[in-house]
C-alpha positions in Angstrom: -7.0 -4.0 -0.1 -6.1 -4.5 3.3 -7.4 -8.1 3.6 -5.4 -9.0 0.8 -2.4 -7.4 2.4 -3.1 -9.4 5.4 -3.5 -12.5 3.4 -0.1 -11.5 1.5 1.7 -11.5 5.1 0.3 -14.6 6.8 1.1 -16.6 2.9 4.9 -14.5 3.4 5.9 -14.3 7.0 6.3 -15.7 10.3 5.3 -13.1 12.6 3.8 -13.9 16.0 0.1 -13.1 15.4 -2.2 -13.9 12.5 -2.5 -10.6 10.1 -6.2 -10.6 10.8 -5.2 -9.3 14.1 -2.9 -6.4 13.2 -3.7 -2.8 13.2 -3.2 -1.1 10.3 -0.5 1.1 11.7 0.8 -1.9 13.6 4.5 -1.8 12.9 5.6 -5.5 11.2 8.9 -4.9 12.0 8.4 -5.0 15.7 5.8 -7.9 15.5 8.9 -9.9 14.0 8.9 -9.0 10.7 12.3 -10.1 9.4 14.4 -8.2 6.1 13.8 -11.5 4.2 10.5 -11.8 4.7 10.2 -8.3 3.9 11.4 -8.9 0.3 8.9 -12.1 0.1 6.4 -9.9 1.2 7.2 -7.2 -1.3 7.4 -9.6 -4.2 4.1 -11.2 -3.1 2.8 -7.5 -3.1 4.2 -6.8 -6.7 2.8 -9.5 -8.2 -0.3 -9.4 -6.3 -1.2 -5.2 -7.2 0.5 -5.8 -10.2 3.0 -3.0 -9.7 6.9 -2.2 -9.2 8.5 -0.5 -6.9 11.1 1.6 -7.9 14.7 1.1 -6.3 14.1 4.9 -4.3 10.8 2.9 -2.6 12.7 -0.2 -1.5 12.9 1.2 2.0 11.9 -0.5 5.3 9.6 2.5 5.8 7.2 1.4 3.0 7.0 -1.8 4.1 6.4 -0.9 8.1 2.8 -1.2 8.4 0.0 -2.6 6.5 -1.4 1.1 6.0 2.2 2.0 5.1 1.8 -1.0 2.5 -1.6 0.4 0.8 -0.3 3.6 1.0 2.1 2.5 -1.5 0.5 0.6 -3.6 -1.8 3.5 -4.2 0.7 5.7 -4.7 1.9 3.5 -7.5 -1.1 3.0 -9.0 -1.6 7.0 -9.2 1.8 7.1 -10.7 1.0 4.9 -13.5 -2.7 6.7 -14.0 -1.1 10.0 -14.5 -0.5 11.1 -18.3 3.0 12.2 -19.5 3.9 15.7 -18.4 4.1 18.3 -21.7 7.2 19.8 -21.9 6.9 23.9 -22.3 8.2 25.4 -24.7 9.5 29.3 -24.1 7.8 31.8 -26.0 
């Protein structure tokens, strides 16, 4: 996953290093990362995962770091996994 993240931000951004040589915990945002790349990025990252993220998720946290990146993808991916909640019923 994280290559393809890597791949996702060098195809989406302009930051000043190649992705290959940031640290997962690297902050992107420091590295140059601007707000409209960050919406590239996240679209790339949609289609790419085949997820969505939901409005509460488009945040600049989840899109600080490449770990911060998986981490949400997999989160999402959990999300959809998960089977419907039954409601109880009182006795």
């Amino acid at each position: 996953m994280f290559a393809t993240i890597q791949r996702l931000i060098d195809q989406e951004t302009r930051l000043a290093v190649p992705a290959t040589q940031i640290t997962p915990y690297a902050n992107l945002y420091e590295l140059g990362l601007t707000s409209f790349e960050a919406v590239r990025l996240l679209v790339a990252i949609e289609r790419e995962f085949k997820v969505e993220f939901p409005s509460d998720a488009l945040n600049r946290q989840s899109m600080t770091s490449i770990e911060a990146i998986a981490l949400s993808v997999l989160s999402l991916w959990q999300l959809e996994v998960q089977p419907p909640r039954k409601a109880r019923h009182a006795a």
